[in-house]
C-alpha positions, 0 to 999 in steps of 0.5 A, spaced: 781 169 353 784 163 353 788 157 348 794 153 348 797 156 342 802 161 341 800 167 337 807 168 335 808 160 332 811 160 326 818 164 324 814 169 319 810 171 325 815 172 329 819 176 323 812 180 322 812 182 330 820 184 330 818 189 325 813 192 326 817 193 333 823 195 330 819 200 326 814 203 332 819 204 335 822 208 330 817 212 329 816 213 336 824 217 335 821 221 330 816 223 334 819 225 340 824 229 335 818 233 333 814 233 340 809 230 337 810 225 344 811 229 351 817 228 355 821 222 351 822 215 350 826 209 352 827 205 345 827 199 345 830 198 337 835 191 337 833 188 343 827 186 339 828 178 340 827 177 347 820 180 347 817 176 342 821 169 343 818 170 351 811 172 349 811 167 343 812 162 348 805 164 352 798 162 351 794 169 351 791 168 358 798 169 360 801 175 363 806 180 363 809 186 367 813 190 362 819 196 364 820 203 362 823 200 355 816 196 354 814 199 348 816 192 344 814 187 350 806 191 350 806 190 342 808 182 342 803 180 348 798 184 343 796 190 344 794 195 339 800 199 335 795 205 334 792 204 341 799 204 344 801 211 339 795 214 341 797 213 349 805 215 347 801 222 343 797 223 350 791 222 346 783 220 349 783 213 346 790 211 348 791 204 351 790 208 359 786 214 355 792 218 354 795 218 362 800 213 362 805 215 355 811 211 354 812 208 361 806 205 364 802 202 357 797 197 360 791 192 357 789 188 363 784 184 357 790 181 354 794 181 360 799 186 360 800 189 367 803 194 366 810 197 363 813 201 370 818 207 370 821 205 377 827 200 376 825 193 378 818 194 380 814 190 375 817 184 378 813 184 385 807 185 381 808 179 376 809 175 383 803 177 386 799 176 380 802 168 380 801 167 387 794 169 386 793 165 380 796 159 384 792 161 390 785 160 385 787 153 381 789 157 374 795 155 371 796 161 368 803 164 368 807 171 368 813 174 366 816 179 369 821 183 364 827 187 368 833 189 366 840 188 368 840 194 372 835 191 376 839 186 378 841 191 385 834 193 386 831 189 394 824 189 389 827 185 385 830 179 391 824 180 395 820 178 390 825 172 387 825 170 394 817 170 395 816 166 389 822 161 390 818 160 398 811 160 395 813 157 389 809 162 384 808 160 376 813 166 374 818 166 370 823 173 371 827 175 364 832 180 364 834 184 359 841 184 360 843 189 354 850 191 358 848 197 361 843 201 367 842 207 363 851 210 362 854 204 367 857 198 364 854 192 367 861 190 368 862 195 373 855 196 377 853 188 377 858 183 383 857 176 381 852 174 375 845 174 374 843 167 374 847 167 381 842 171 384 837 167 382 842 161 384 842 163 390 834 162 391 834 155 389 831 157 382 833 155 376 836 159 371 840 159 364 843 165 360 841 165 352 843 169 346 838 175 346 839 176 339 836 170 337 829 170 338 829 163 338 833 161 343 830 166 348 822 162 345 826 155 347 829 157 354 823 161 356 818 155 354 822 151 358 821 155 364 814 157 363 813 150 363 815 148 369 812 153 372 806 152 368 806 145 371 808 147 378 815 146 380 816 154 381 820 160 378 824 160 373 830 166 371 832 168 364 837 172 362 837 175 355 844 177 353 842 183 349 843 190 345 839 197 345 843 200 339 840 207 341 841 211 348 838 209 354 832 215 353 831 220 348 835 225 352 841 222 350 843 225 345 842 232 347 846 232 353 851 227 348 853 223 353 859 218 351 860 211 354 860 206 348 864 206 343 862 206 335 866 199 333 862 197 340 856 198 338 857 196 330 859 190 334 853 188 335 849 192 329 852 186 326 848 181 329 842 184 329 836 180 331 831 181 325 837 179 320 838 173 324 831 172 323 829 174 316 825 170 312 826 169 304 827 176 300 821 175 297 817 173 303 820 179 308 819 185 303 812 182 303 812 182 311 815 190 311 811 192 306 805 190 311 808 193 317 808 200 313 802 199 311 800 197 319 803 203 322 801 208 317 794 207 319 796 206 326 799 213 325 794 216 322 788 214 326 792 216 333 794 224 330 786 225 329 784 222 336 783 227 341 786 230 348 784 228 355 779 234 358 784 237 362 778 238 367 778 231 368 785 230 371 784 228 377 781 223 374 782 215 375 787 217 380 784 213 385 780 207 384 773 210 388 774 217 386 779 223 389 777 223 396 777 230 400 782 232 407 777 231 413 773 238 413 775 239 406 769 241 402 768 236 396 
């Protein structure tokens, strides 16, 4: 797939996929709680603007590589909300046919590389990628998302440094919500964000993550640029996540924000700021119900994997067996 105009170009698509995050998301909780979804999730609710400002500012041949808290980058780069719940329900048809739930999503055909449960991961992929598209005269780009617990991750300074060398097309967006899982940024992170970007000779700038538009404008910038092959570029996105780190917070009844904190930034919530007129919201609101309803519905009848194939897909040529081992 190819183009050069955004899918998320006006305010009100842009409203419209904030939304339908929001909601998703939601409805994941919802899940969760009833076990209708293995395991947990990772809720992205209140960091909505930086997934849909960053991929507003891709063409639909650009790439991403997504983290543990993905659902929202995998849904504004395209996906298939009813595909996505039928992968988080473990179900055959989900996006990676019910074997890689809430943390690994994938749609290599709308350039989504893969959400990653390992901290910083998805930024060696994303460098790889844009130096192999370089390498082939394509001037697609690729975004890696991460987030401010990944700043000490060696993966992600390795890859900040291959890219600066070999002057990828890959912009590195971190999620900066203030904590990396229970520890405050403030205690766990010496010097700053953009300093380790600085430090490789890559430009970078620190934006409001709460305002969808900032992030579209900033990344552009940097997209640009990389598009145009000056290299790398690194933004930092000053976010929230008004849930916990993962489902499980709320059994084990950690306390490590306090209520006037999380209020605090409640009140500049990223869909207010960027809702549209009243009549033309509720309009938008209705149809994202509507969308996930019918998402819900068709991915509740699809069917499990086979447990006989389980050992499916594991590896790219079949399993192979030890050496005198029978087949």
């Amino acid at each position: 797939m190819t183009g050069t105009v955004p899918p998320l170009a006006t305010p009100a698509a842009r409203y419209r996929m904030m939304r339908l995050i929001r909601e998703f998301d939601t409805l994941a909780l919802e899940w969760e709680r009833s076990g209708t979804i293995p395991g947990g999730v990772h809720p992205c609710i209140g960091q909505e603007a930086v997934a849909v400002g960053t991929c507003a500012a891709l063409r639909p041949n650009d790439r991403i590589t997504s983290t543990h808290r993905g659902h929202g980058h995998v849904l504004a780069k395209g996906a298939d909300p009813a595909r996505l719940l039928a992968e988080l329900a473990g179900r055959a048809t989900g996006l990676n046919r019910g074997r890689g739930g809430s943390m690994h999503a994938a749609d290599l055909s709308l350039g989504i590389l893969g959400a990653n449960g390992m901290v910083g991961a998805g930024a060696a992929i994303a460098a790889g990628a844009a130096w192999a598209a370089r390498r082939r005269g394509q001037d697609t780009v690729v975004i890696s998302f991460f987030g401010d617990g990944a700043l000490n991750q060696g993966v992600l300074l390795e890859s900040l440094n291959l890219a600066a060398l070999h002057r990828a097309p890959v912009v590195f967006v971190c999620e900066n919500n203030g904590y990396a899982t229970t520890l405050a940024a403030g205690e766990g992170i010496a010097g700053s964000a953009t300093g380790r970007a600085a430090a490789f000779g890559i430009p970078a700038v620190t934006v409001d993550g709460m305002d969808v538009d900032a992030v579209r404008t900033a990344v552009a910038e940097a997209v640009a640029r990389a598009r145009a092959g000056a290299g790398p570029g690194f933004v930092e996105c000053l976010t929230y996540r008004f849930e916990g780190h993962h489902t499980m917070e709320r059994r084990l009844r950690l306390c490590y924000r306090t209520s006037e904190e999380v209020d605090s930034w409640r009140a500049r919530d990223p869909l207010d700021r960027a809702r549209p007129g009243p009549e033309e919201a509720d309009s938008i609101d209705v149809e994202v119900a509507g969308i996930l309803r019918r998402a819900a519905d068709w991915a509740l009848e699809q069917e499990r994997p086979d447990p006989a194939t389980a050992g499916a897909y594991t590896y790219a040529g079949g399993p192979a067996p030890r050496p005198g081992v029978p087949a």
